[in-house]
C-alpha positions as CSV (number, residue, x, y, z in Angstrom):
1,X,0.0,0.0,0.0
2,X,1.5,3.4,-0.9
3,X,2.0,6.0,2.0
4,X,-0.7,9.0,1.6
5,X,2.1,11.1,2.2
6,X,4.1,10.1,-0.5
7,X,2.7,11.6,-3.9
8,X,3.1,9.8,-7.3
9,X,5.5,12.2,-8.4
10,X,7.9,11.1,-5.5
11,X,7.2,7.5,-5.8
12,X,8.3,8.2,-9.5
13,X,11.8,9.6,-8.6
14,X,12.3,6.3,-6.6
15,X,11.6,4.1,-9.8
16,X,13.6,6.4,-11.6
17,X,16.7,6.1,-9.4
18,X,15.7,2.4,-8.9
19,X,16.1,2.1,-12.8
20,X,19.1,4.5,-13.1
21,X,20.8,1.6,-10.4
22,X,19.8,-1.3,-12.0
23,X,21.2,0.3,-15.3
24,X,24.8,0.6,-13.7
25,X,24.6,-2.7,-12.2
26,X,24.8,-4.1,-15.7
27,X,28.0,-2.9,-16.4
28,X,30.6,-6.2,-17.0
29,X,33.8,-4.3,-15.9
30,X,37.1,-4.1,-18.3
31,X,37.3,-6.9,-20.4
32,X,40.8,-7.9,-22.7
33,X,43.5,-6.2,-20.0
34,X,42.3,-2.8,-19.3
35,X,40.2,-1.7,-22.0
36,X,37.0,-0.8,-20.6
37,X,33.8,-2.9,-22.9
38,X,32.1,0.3,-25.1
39,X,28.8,-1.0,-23.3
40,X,29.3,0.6,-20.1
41,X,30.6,3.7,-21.5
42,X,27.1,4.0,-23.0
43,X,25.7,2.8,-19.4
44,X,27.3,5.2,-17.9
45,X,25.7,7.9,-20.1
46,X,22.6,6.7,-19.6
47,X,22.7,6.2,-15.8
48,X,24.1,10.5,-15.9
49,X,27.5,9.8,-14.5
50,X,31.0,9.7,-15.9
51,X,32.3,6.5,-16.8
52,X,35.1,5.4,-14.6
53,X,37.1,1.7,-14.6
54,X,35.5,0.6,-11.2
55,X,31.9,0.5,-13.0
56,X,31.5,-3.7,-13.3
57,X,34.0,-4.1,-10.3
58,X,32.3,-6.9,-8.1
59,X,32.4,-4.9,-5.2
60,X,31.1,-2.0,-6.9
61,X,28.4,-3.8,-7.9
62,X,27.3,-4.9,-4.8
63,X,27.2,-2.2,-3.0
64,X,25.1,-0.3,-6.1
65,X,22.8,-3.8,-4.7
66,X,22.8,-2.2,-1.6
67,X,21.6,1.1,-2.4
68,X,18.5,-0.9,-4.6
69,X,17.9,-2.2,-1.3
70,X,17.7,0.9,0.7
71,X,15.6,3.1,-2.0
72,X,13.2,0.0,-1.7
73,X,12.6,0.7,2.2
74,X,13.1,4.4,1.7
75,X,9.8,4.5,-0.1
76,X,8.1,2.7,2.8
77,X,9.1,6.0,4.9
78,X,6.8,8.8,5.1
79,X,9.0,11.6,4.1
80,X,8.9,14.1,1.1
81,X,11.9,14.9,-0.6
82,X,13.6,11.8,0.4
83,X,14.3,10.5,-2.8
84,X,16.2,13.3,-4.5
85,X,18.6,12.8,-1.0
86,X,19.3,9.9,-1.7
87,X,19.5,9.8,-5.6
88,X,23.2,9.5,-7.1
89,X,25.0,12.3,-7.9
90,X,24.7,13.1,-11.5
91,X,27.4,14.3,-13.9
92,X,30.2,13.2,-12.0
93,X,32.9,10.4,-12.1
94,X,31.5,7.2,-10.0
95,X,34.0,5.4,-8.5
96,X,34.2,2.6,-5.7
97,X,34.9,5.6,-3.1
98,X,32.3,7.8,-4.1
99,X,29.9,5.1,-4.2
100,X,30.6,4.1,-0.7
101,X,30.9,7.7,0.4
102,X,27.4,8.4,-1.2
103,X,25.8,4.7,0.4
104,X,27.1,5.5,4.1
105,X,25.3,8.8,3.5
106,X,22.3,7.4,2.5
107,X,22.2,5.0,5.4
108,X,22.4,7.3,8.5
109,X,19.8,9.7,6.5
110,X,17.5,7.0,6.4
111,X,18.5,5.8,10.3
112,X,17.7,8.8,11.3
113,X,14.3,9.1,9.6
114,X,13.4,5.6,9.6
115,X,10.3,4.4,11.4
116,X,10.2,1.2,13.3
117,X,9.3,-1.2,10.3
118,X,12.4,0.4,8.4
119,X,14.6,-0.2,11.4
120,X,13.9,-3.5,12.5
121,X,14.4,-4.5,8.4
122,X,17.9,-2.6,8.3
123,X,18.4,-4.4,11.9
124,X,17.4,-7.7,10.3
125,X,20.6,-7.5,7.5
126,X,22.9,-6.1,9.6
127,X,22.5,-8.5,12.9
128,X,23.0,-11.7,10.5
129,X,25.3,-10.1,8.1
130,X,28.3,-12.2,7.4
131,X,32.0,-12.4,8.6
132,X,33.8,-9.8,6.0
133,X,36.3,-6.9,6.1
134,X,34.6,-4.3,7.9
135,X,33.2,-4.4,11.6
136,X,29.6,-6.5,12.3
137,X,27.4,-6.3,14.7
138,X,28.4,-9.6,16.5
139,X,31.4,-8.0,16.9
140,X,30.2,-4.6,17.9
141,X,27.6,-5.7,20.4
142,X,27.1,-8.6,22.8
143,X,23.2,-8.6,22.7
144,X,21.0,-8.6,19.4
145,X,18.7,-5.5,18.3
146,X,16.1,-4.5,21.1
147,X,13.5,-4.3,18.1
148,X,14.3,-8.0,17.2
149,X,14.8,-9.1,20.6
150,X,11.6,-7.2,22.0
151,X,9.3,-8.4,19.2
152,X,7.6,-11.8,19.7
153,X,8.0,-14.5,16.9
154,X,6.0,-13.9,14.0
155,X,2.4,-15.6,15.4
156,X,0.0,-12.6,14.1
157,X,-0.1,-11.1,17.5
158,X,3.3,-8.4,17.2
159,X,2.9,-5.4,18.6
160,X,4.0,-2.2,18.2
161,X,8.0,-2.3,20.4
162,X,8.5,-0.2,23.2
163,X,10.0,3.1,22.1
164,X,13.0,2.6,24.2
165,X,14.0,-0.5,21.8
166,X,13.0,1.5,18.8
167,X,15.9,4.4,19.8
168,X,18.4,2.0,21.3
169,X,18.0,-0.3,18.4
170,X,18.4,3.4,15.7
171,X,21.3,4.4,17.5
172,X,23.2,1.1,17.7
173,X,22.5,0.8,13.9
174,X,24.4,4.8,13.5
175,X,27.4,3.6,15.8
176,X,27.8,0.3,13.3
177,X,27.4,2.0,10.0
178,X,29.6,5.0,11.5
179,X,32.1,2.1,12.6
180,X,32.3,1.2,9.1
181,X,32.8,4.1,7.7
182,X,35.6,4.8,9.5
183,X,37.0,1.4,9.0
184,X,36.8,2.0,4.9
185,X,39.2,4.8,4.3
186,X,42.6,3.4,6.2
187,X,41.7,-0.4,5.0
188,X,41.2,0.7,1.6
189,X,44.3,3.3,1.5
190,X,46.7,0.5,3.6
191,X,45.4,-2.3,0.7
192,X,46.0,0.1,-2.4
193,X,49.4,1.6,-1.0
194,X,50.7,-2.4,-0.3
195,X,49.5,-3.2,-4.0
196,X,51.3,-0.2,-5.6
197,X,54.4,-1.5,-3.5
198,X,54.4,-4.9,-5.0
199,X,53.8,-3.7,-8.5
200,X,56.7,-1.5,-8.1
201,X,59.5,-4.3,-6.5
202,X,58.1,-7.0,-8.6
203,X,60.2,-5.8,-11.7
204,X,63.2,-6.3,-9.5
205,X,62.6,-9.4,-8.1
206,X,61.6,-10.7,-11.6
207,X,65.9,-9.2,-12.6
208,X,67.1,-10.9,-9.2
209,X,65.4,-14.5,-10.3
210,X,66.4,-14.1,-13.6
211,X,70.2,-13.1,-12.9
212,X,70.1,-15.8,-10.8
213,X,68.8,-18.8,-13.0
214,X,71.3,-17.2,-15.5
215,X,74.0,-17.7,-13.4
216,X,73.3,-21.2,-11.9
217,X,73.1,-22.1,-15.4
218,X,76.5,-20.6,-17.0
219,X,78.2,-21.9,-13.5
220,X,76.4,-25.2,-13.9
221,X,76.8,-25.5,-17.5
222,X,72.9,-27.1,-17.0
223,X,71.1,-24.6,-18.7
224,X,68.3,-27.3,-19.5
225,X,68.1,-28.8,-15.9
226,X,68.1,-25.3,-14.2
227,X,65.5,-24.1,-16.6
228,X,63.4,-27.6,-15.5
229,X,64.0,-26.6,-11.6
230,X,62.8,-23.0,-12.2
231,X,59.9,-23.8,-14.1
232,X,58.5,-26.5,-11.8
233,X,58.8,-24.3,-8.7
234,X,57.2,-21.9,-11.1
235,X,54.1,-24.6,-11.7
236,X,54.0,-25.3,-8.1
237,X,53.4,-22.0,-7.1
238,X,51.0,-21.1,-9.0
239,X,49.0,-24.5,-8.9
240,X,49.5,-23.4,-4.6
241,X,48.3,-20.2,-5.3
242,X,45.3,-20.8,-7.1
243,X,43.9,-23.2,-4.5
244,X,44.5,-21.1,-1.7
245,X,42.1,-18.5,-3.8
246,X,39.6,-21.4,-3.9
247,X,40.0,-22.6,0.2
248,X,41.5,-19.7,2.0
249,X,40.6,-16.3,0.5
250,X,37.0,-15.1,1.3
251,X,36.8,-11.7,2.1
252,X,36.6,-8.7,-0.3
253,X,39.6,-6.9,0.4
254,X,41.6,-10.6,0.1
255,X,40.6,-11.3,-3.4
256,X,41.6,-7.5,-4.2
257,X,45.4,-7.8,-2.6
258,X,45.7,-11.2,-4.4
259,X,46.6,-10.3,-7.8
260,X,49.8,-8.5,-7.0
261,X,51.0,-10.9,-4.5
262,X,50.3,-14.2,-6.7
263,X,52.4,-12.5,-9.4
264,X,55.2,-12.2,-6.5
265,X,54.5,-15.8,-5.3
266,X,55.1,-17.0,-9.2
267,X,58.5,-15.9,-8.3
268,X,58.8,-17.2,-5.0
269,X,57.9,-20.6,-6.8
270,X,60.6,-19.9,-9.7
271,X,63.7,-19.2,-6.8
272,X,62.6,-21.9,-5.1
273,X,63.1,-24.5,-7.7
274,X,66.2,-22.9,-8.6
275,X,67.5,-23.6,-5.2
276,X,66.2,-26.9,-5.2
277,X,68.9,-27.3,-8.0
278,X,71.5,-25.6,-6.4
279,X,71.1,-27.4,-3.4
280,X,70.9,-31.0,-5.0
281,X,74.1,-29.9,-7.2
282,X,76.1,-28.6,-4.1
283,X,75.2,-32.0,-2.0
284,X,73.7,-30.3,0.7
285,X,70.8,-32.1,-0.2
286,X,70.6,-35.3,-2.0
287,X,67.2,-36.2,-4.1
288,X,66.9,-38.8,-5.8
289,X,65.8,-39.3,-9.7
290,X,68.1,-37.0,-11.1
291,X,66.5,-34.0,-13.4
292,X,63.1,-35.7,-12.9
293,X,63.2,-35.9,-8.9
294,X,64.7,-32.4,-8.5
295,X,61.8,-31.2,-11.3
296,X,59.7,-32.9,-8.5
297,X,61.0,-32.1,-5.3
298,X,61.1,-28.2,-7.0
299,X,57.3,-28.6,-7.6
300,X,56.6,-29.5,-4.0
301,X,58.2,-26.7,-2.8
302,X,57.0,-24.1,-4.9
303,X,54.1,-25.8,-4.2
304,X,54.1,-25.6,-0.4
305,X,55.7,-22.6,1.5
306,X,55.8,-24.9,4.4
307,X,57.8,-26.8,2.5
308,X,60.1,-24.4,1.1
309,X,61.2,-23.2,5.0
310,X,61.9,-26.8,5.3
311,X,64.4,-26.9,2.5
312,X,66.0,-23.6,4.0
313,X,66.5,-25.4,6.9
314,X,67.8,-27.9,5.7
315,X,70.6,-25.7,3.8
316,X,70.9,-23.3,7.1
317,X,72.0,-26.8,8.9
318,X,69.2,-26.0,11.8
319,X,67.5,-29.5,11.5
320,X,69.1,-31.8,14.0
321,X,71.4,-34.7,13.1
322,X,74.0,-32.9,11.2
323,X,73.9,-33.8,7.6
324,X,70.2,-34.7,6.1
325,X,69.6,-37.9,5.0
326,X,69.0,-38.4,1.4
327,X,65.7,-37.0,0.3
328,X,63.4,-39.9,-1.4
329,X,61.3,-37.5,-3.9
């Protein structure tokens, strides 16, 4: 049932900014490298902001869900003028940290004018919101939202939550959305200035392993079998790396630092085959098989950094018994 209070014009702006959302939620993101897919440049246009690479970024995206969400339960509320707050801003560049900017806006305006149904709803999301980069609720406050806690189950017979709950339950929403907030800019400035580090010393480390496979090879005269070692540590690592993705990474801000370092563990994986080599060649440790066992044994440790320390313990002399026994892979 529509609010009396709420004209058709207004409930018009809301279906407007509704469709203006769901148009920018189409966008796929850069496709082939970096070069942005024509289709969300024309999105873009029609959604009346400037096209910027983020538009299509996962994260992006779901926090444009978000804001669908919130102009859904901001038309429940009995309050003109509320959808041209909480519209997008038109004719300007959209990125990630606008759009989050704009969305913890949007929440406290609608906090702070929402009415009981709208509350115990936001309440709702937030209270069984999932483990993720930012702050929960769970981890916030010992006790669950007064409004949810003070309502009885859903038998037909609810009734209207004693006003205390209502404000304790609004404020404790502001704090955890302020939390948030505050949380976003230092995570997200910490996680882009570590990337930009990595991009910048992987160049050199890529020289380093290279100088040194070049030189284990001349001094070796093995160019074939040092080339064998890197690239298995190479394999390993990146077979390691892509599995942790699949078990270990979960969280947003995970997946967005894993690009630059699974580029650096490749070369983890390369320098530790090559000093699987170097270390079978020098007889500080034997493996058997010859070019097939240290291709192996280079593999595993590229594989597994738990491994690798292993095989620099081994070569520091800090396992006990002197000498290691000859290795079986």
């Amino acid at each position: 049932m529509i609010p009396p209070a709420v004209a058709s014009d207004e409930l018009n702006e809301f279906r407007a900014e509704q469709a203006r959302l769901e148009v920018l939620m189409a966008c796929r993101g850069p496709r082939l490298l970096w070069f942005a897919r024509s289709g969300d440049r024309a999105r873009a246009e029609r959604a009346h902001v400037e096209w910027t690479e983020d538009l299509g970024d996962p994260e992006f995206t779901k926090n444009l869900r978000t804001l669908h969400q919130l102009n859904t339960g901001a038309q429940r509320l009995r309050s003109r003028g509320l959808a041209a707050k909480i519209a997008l801003p038109r004719g300007r560049p959209l990125t990630l940290e606008s759009l989050l900017a704009h969305r913890f806006a949007v929440e406290q305006l609608l906090l702070r004018g929402g009415d009981e149904d709208y509350l115990r709803w936001r309440a709702a999301a937030l209270y069984d919101e999932e483990e993720g980069t930012y702050v929960r609720w769970r981890d916030m406050f010992d006790e669950p939202p007064p409004l949810l806690a003070e309502t009885p189950p859903n038998d037909g017979n609810a009734t209207t939550a004693p006003a205390d709950a209502t404000a304790r339950t609004q404020q404790m929403l502001m704090r955890l959305l302020a939390a948030k907030e505050a949380q976003d800019l230092p995570l997200r400035a910490r996680r882009e200035l570590k990337a930009r580090v990595v991009w910048l010393i992987l160049p050199l480390i890529l020289a380093a392993t290279s100088l040194f496979a070049a030189a284990l090879a001349v001094a070796e005269n093995e160019v074939e079998s040092v080339l064998l070692a890197g690239a298995a540590g190479l394999a390993g690592a990146a077979l390691g790396g892509l599995l942790r993705l699949r078990d270990e990474i979960t969280r947003g801000a995970q997946v967005r630092e894993f690009t630059p370092f699974y580029a650096g563990q490749l070369l983890v994986g390369a320098s530790a085959g090559l000093l699987v080599y170097a270390a079978d060649s020098s007889g500080i440790v034997e493996i058997a098989g010859g070019s097939a066992g240290v291709a192996t044994f280079g593999f595993a440790v590229g594989f597994s950094e738990a491994a690798f320390l292993r095989l620099l313990a081994r070569i520091g002399g800090d396992e006990p018994g002197g000498k290691p026994e000859k290795d079986p892979a």
